[in-house]
N, C-alpha and C positions, 0 to 999 in steps of 0.2 A: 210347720207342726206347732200346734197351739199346746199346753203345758196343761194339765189337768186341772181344775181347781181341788184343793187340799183342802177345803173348807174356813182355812185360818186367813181372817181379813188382813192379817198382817201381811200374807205373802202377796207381796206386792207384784212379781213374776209373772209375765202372760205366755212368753215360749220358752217350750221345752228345750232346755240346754243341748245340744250335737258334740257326736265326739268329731274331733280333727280328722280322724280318722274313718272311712265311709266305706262298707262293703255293697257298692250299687245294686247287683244283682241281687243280696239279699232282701235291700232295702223295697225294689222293686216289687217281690214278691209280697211282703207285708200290704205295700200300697194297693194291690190286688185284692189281696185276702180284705183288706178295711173296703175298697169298692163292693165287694161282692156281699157283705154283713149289710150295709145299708144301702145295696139295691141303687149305687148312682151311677151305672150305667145305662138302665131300663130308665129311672128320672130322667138322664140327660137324652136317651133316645127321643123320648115321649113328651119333650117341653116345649115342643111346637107345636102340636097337633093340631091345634085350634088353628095356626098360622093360615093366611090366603096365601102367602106367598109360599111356592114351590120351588126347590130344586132337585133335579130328576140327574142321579148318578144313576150308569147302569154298569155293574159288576160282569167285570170280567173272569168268566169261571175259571177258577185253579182247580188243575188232575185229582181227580181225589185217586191215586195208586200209590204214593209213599211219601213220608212226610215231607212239611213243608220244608224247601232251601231258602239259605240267605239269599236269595237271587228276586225267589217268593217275598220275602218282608221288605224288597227296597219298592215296587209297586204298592204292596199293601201298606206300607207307608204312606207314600204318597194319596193313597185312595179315603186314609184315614183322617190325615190332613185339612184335605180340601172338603168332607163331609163335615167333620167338626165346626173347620170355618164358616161356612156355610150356616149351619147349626146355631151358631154363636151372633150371624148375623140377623136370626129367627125366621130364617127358612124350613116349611115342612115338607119332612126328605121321606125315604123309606128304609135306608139303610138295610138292604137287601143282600145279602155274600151267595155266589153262587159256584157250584161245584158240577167240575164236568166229569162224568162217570163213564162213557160209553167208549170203547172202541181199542184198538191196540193197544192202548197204555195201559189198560188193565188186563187186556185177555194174557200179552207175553208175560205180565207178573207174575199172573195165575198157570201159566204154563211151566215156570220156574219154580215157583212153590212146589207144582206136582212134579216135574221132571219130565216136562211131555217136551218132545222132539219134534213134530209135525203134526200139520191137520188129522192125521191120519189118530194118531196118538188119542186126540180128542176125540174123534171120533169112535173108540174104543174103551174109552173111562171107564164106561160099564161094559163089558165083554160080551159081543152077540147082541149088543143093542144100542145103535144109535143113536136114536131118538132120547131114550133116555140120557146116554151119556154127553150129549148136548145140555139136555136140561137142567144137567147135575153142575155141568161147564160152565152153565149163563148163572144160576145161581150162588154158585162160588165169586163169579166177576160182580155180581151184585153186591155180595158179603163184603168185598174184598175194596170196592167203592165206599159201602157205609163207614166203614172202618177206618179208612184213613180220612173220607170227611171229619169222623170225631177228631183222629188224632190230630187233624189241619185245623179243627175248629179251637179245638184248648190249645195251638202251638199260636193261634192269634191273637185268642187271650193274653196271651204271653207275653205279645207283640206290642199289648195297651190297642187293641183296633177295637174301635166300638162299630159292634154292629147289633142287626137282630139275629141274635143266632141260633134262638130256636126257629125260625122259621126262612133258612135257606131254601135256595132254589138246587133242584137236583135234575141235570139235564136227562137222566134215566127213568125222568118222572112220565105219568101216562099225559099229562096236559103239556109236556113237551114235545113228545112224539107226535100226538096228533094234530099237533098245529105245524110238523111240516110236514103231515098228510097234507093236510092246505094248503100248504103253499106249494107243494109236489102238483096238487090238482091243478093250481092256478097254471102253475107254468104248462102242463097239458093242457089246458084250455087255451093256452096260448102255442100251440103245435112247439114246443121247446123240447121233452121228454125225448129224448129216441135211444135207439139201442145201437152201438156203434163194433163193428170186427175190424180192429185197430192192431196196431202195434203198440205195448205201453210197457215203461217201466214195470217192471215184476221182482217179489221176493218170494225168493222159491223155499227161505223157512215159512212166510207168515203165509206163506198160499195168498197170495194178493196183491193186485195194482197198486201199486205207488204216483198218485196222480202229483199232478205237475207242482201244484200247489204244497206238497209235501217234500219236494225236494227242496234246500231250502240249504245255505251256502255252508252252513256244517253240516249238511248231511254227503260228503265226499272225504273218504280218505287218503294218505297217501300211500298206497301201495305196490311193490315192482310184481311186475306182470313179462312172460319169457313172452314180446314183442314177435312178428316172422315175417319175415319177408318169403313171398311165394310168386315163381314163374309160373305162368299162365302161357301155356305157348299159343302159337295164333294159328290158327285153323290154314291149313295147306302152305303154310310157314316150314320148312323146317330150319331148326335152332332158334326160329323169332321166340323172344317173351316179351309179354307184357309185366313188369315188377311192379308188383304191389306190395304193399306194407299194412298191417293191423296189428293193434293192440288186443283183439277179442280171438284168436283163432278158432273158439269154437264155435264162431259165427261162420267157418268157412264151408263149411257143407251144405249154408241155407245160400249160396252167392249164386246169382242169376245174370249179371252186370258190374260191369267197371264203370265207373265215372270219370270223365275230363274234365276238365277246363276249353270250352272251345275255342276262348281268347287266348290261353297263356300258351309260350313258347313248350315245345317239348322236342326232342332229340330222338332219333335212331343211332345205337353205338355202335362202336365199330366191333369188330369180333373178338371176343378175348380171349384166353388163350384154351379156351374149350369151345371154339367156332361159335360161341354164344353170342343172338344181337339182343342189346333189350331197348322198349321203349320206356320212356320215366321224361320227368321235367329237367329242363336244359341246366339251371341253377343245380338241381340236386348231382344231376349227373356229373357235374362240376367237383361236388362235393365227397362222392362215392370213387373219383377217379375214372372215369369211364372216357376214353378215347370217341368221339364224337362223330362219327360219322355223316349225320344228315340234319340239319334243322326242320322242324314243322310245327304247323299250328296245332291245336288241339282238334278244331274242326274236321282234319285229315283224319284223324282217325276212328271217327263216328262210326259207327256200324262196323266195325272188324268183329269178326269171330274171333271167339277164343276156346280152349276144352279145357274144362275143371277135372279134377283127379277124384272128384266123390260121386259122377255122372254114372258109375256103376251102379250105385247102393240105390235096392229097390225102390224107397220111401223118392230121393231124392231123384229117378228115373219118372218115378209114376207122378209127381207133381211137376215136371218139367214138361211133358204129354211133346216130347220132339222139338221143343224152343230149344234154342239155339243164344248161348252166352255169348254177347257183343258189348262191344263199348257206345257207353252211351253220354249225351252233354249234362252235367250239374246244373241247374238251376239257381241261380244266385241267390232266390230270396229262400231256397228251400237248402240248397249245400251249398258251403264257400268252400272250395279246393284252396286248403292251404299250402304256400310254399315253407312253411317254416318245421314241418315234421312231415315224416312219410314221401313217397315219390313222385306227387298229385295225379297217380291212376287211384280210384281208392274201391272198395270192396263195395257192392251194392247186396244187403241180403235184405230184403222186403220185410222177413218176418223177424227179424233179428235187430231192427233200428228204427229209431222215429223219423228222422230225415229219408233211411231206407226205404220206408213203406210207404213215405209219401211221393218219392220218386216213382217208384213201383207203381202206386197206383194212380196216376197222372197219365202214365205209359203203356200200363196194362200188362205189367211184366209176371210172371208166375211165383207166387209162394210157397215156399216147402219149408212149412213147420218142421222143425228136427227135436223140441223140448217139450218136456211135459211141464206139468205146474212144481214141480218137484227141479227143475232146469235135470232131467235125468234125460237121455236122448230116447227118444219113442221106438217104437217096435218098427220094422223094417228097416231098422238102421246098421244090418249087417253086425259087426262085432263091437258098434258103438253103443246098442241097445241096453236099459240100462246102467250104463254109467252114466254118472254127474258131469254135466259137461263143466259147470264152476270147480268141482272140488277135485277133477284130473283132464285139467288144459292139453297134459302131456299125451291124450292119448291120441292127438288130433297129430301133436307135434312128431308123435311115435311113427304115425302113419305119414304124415307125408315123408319123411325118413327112407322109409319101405317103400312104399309105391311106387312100382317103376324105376327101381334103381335110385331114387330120391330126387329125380329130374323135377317135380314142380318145386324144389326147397332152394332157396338162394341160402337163405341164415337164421339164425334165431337169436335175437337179441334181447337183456334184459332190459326192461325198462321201469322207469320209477313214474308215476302220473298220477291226479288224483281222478278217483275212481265214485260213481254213485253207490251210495250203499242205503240199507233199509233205514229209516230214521229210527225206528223203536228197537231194532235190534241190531243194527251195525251189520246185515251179510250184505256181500256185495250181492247189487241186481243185476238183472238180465232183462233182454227184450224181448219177449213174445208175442204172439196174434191170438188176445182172448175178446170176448163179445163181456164188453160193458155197456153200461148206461151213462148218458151224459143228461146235461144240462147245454142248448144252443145258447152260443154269447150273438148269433149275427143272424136271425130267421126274425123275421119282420113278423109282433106282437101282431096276433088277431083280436083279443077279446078282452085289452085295457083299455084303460081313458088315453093311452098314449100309442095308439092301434098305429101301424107302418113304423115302430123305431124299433130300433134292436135294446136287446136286455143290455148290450155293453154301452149303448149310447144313452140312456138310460143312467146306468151306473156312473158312468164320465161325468154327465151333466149332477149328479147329486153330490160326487168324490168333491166336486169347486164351490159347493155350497159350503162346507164343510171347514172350519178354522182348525187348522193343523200348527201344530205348537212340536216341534220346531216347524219351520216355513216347508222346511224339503220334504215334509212327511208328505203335501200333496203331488209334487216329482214324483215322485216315491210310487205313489198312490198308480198316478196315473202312468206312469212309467209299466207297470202290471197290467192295472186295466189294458192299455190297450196292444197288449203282446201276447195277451192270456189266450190258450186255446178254449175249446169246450172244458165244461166241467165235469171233471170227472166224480161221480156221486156215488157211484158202488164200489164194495167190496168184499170178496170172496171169504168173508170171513161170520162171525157167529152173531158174537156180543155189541148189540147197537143196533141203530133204529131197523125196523124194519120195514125195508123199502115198501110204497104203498103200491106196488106193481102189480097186476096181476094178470097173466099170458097165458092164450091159450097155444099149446102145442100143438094142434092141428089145421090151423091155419096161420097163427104168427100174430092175430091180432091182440091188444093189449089195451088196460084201460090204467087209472093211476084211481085208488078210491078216496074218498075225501077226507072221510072220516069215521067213528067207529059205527055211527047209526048208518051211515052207508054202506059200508062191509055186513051190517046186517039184514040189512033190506034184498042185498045182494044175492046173500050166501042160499048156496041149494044144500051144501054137506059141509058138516066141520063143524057148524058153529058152536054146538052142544061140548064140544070138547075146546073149543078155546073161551068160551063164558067165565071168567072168574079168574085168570089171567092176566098178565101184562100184556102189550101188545111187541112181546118178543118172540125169537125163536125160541123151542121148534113150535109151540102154541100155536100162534098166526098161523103156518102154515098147513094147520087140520083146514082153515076154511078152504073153501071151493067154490066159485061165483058160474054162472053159465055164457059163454059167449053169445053177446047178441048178435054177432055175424054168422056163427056155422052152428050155435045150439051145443056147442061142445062143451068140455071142464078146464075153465081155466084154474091154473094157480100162482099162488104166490111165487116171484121168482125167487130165488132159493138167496139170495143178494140183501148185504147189511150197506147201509148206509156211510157215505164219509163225515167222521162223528165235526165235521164243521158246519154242517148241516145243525147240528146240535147247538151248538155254541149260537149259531148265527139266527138262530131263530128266539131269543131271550127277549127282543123288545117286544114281541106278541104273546110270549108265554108265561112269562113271570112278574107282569103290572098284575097285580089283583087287591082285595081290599086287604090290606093290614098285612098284605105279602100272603095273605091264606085264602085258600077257594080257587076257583073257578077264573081262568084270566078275562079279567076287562075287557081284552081285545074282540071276545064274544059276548060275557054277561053286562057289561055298561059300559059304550064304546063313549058315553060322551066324559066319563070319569079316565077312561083310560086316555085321552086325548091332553090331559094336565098333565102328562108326564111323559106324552110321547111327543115328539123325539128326547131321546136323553139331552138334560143342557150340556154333559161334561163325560167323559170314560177318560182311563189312562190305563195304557199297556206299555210294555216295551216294543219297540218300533220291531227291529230284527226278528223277519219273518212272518208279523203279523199283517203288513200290508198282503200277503199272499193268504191268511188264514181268517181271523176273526173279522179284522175290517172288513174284509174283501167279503165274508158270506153276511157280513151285518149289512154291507151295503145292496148286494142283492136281492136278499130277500124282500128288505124295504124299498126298495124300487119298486120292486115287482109286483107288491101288495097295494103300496100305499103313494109310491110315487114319487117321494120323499127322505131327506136324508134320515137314519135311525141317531145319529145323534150332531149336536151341534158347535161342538170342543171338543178336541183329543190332545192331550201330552203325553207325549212319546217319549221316552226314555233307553236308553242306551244298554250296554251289557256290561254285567258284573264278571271283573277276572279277579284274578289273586293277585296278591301285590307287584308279583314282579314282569305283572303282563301280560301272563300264559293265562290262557283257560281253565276252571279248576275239572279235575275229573277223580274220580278214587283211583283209577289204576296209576295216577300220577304220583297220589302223592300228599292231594295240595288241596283237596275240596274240603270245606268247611260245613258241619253241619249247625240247622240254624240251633237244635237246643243244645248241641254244645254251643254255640256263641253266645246264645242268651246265657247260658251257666256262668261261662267266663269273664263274657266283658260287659253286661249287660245289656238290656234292648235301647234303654237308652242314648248309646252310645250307638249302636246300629243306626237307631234313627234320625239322629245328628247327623253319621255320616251321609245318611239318605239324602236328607232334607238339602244339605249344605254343597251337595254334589249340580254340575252343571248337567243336566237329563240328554243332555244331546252328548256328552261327552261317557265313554266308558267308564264304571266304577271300578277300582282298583281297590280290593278288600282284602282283609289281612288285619292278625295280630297288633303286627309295627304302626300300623297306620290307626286302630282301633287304640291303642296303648295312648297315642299321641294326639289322640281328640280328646282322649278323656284327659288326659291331663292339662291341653290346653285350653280346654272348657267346661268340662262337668268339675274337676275339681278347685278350677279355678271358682266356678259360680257357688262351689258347695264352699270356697272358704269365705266367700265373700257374706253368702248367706250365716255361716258360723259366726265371722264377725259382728253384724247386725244383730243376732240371737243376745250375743255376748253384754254390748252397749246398750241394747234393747230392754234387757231386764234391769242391767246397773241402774238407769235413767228408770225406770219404772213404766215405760213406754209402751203403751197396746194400742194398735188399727181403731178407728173411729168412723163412723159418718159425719162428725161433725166439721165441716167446712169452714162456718164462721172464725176457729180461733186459729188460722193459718196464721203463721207470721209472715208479716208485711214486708218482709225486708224477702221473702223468698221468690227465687227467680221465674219467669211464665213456666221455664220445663217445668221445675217442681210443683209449681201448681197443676200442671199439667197431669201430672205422676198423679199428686197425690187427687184429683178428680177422678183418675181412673180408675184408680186401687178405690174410691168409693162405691164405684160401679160394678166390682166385681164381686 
């Protein structure tokens, strides 16, 4: 801080005197307010332009649904850092921030603000209409994106992040969307698109798949679950059972098959003291007390019949069409039969498990759906219809109780286990059989430069192009790649891209459209009512296009997008000139080629090898064949001082403008910068107290000092080099050359 001139030649003084005493977070804000009066953040933006040399960050979008956490500013630190640097070396960057709007993170908000409970809910906002009350829905989510963009854009301010910030990138934008129409096309053109009737995680509040990529190492709880052991007796047996064990029991009504082990030892007991034999593995039976009567392999017991106690109930009669419940062998690469929990007979229900279903369909064993999208148990299901099977386990438990004098119940035991749950709203999932859309990771390209390889070999070979900071982020990387199943793209939900699909119902064939002058050229009805529009729900779906195979009306499937699709499409959507118009990627491919691949991004590692990297690296395969950027530093998680993770219902989370209030940004940033990125941050008060004072106030008394001897001695900064004194050491010349440069 330079000292006013007073216009009196006598006052010899060139810095303004400091008190000992320094309020940072106050002081910060003045230094803000004097930035923004003379406009030196847009200079400091703006002082390369003329520069040849390039450096291409590409921003990774922050949620715009509630304000920014200190989790947020140790990233946007870093991002501000390394652009600055850059900056300062006279590289011309674009300083781009972008903000990702679309998809559960904003709909559950806006489901909380209103008080809506289920799909159902939404679709009722306006009573008697729900086309509208969609419309009113997706507009609210739009609202409710802008609005925390603002609040996220001044909380970075905040931060000291210089960016351009009038002219962010907004993944909700129409030049986002339709550029992964294109790339949707592409991969159709490369036979990849198909529509899959699977088994998949489900959340039966959001009405929607939970793809693989979203489960994600917190998203499991720990919670106790009444565990049950059930006798399965053996078809012209009497008193044989088969003990099986499950933690789901209201997966027992969808059971078609038991699983072995065909290698591992298992036992027939001896009788107990209710002429009872059961079969279970040798080791457990050991463990249970069970009197041993017969050793056997697992292979013995292949093809046994068994009878289920829900072989009554319509629903579960009419999809069984006279099959016959047997044991059957687990597949190694598909179930490990473990010895360390349960009896290793284990529950097979097709429509109820991922492992299940793929047993099931290997074998060609029968499915019976028993849940709706609601996990409520479906109609023909006798006296289960109706009830939730998540939110009353016990009626399952009730029943086998009852049945038959309680003959299939061995026990019911509490257990404690971690559980998947929805990542946006914490309910436990279920496993269902709905018809989604994927993306093939192994179907040999038709109609790339890289025609016979798979989209995953593809991605592997560009993941090792790629310098990963820390070294394991490519482990990491590749470790996913190549375990990943198909992609799962859709979801039963409103707010977010809308898939470029469109199916005809009367025969099944489907096309993907490219883009919006192709939806036009297309369309026979609709389009007068979606002209003037986003290209969201429920608008898109007035259009109508005509099958070229049967002459029929195709439509839009009724399916939003998985909003990583969003994110992962940014190196194609958001190069444009001066960050405004029209993207590069179509208006001037040879300008947008100076900047693509990104030289540098940085995210926090956890989770995002399965999210952003992983659609960033896709979709630039896919396109262009090449990695989308050429540096990543990955960084670690931020907990609270003493360890734990922070959450509000704990206790112990920090919000960022209270922190900025308290201890200032400064002091955030220091801890940022000064932290190892592969190591977790430990944030907190204690820890924040104790930087500042072993370095901002140490630097501020040092700087007081200098103010102090600075004016005594009459002493003011110079460019004049020649009258250095000679007796001073190279550092000091060194210093003071610098300090001339600045």
């Amino acid at each position: 801080m330079t000292k006013k001139s007073s216009g009196n030649l006598k006052d010899k003084t060139f810095f303004e005197p400091v008190d000992t005493k320094v309020d940072f977070p106050t002081l910060e804000k003045k230094i803000l307010e004097d930035w923004d009066e003379k406009g030196i953040v847009q200079k400091y933006l703006g002082k390369n332009k003329s520069s040849k040399k390039i450096f291409s960050f590409l921003d990774g979008p922050i949620t715009a649904n509630n304000p920014m956490g200190i989790h947020h500013a140790w990233g946007r630190t870093y991002k501000d850092v390394f652009q600055r640097y850059k900056n300062m070396q006279g590289f011309r960057e674009r300083f781009q921030n972008g903000f990702d709007c679309q998809g559960l993170w904003v709909e559950v908000e806006v489901e909380k603000e209103l008080g809506l409970k289920s799909k159902k809910d939404i679709e009722n906002l306006i009573p008697g209409d729900k086309k509208a009350s969609i419309a009113k829905f997706i507009s609210l989510c739009k609202e409710r994106a802008q609005k925390y963009a603002n609040i996220q854009t001044l909380q970075s301010k905040r931060l000291g992040y210089f960016m351009d910030w009038d002219n962010s990138y907004y993944t909700l934008s129409d030049e986002n969307n339709y550029m992964i129409w294109y790339f949707l096309a592409k991969c159709h053109e490369n036979n990849l698109i198909y529509k899959g009737h699977d088994t998949v995680p489900w959340c039966p509040r959001c009405g929607t798949a939970i793809s693989q990529h979203e489960i994600l190492t917190e998203s499991y709880s720990e919670v106790t679950h009444d565990s049950v052991y059930v006798k399965y007796p053996l078809a012209g047996k009497k008193n044989e059972f088969l003990l099986v064990w499950t933690t789901t029991p209201w997966t027992l009504p969808a059971n078609v098959a038991i699983a072995v082990d065909a290698d591992k030892n298992y036992v027939k007991t001896a009788k107990d003291a209710n002429n009872n034999i059961f079969y279970l593995l040798e080791n457990v039976a050991k463990k249970l007390s069970f009197s041993i009567d017969k050793k056997l392999k697992g292979n013995e017991l292949l093809d046994l019949k068994y009878e289920s106690p829900f072989d009554e109930i319509p629903r579960v009669n009419k999809a069984l069409k006279g099959y016959q419940h047997r044991i059957i062998a687990a597949e190694k690469r598909i179930l490990e039969i473990s010895e360390e929990e349960g009896t290793g007979l284990v529950h097979i229900a097709p429509s109820a498990g991922e492992e299940d279903f793929q047993l099931g369909k290997k074998l060609k064993l029968p499915l019976i759906e028993v849940i709706d999208e609601e996990a409520n148990y479906m109609d023909l299901m006798d006296g289960f219809s109706g009830q939730n099977a998540k939110k009353h386990p016990e009626i399952i438990l009730d029943y086998l109780k009852d049945y038959d004098g309680g003959k299939y119940l061995f026990k019911i035991v509490p257990v404690k286990h971690r559980y998947p749950v929805c990542w946006r709203c914490s309910t436990e999932l279920v496993w269902r059989i709905v018809d989604e859309w994927y993306i093939a990771m192994d179907r040999k390209l038709m109609a790339s430069a890289d025609k016979g390889s798979t989209l995953r070999e593809k991605m592997i070979d560009v993941a090792k192009k790629i310098k990963w900071i820390p070294g394991f982020g490519l482990e990491r990387e590749l470790d996913w790649l190549n375990n990943m199943h198909d992609w799962l793209i859709s979801k039963k939900r409103y707010w977010g891209l809308a898939l470029p699909i469109w199916e005809c119902k009367k025969c099944g064939y489907f096309t993907v459209v490219e883009n919006k002058d192709d939806l036009k050229n297309k369309a026979v009805a609709g389009w007068e009512k979606f002209i003037g529009h986003t290209p969201h729900k429920p608008w898109i779906d007035e259009v109508k296009i005509e099958c070229p195979k049967c002459q029929g009306l195709m439509e839009r499937i009724p399916d939003v997008g998985n909003p990583w699709l969003d994110a992962g499409i940014v190196s194609f959507s958001t190069i444009t000139q001066e960050n405004k118009g029209k993207p590069l990627y179509w208006d001037n491919r040879k300008e947008w080629e100076k900047w693509y691949p990104a030289d540098f991004i940085t995210e926090s590692f956890p989770g995002q090898f399965k999210n952003w990297f992983y659609s960033l690296i896709a979709m630039s395969s896919l396109l262009e064949g090449k990695e989308p950027f050429k540096e990543v530093l990955g960084f670690a998680t931020l907990l609270a001082e003493d360890g734990r993770p922070m959450h509000k219902s704990w206790g112990n989370s920090i919000e960022f403008n209270e922190a900025a209030d308290k201890i200032g940004v400064d002091v955030m940033r220091w801890m940022y910068v000064k932290q190892n990125p592969a190591e977790n941050l430990l944030f907190g008060y204690r820890v924040a107290d104790e930087t500042r004072r072993r370095f901002h106030l140490r630097l501020w008394n040092i700087y007081n000092f200098f103010v102090t001897y600075a004016n005594i001695d009459s002493w003011k900064p110079g460019n004049d080099l020649k009258n250095q004194n000679p007796n001073s050491s190279i550092l000091d010349k060194w210093i003071l050359v610098r300090l001339s440069e600045t």
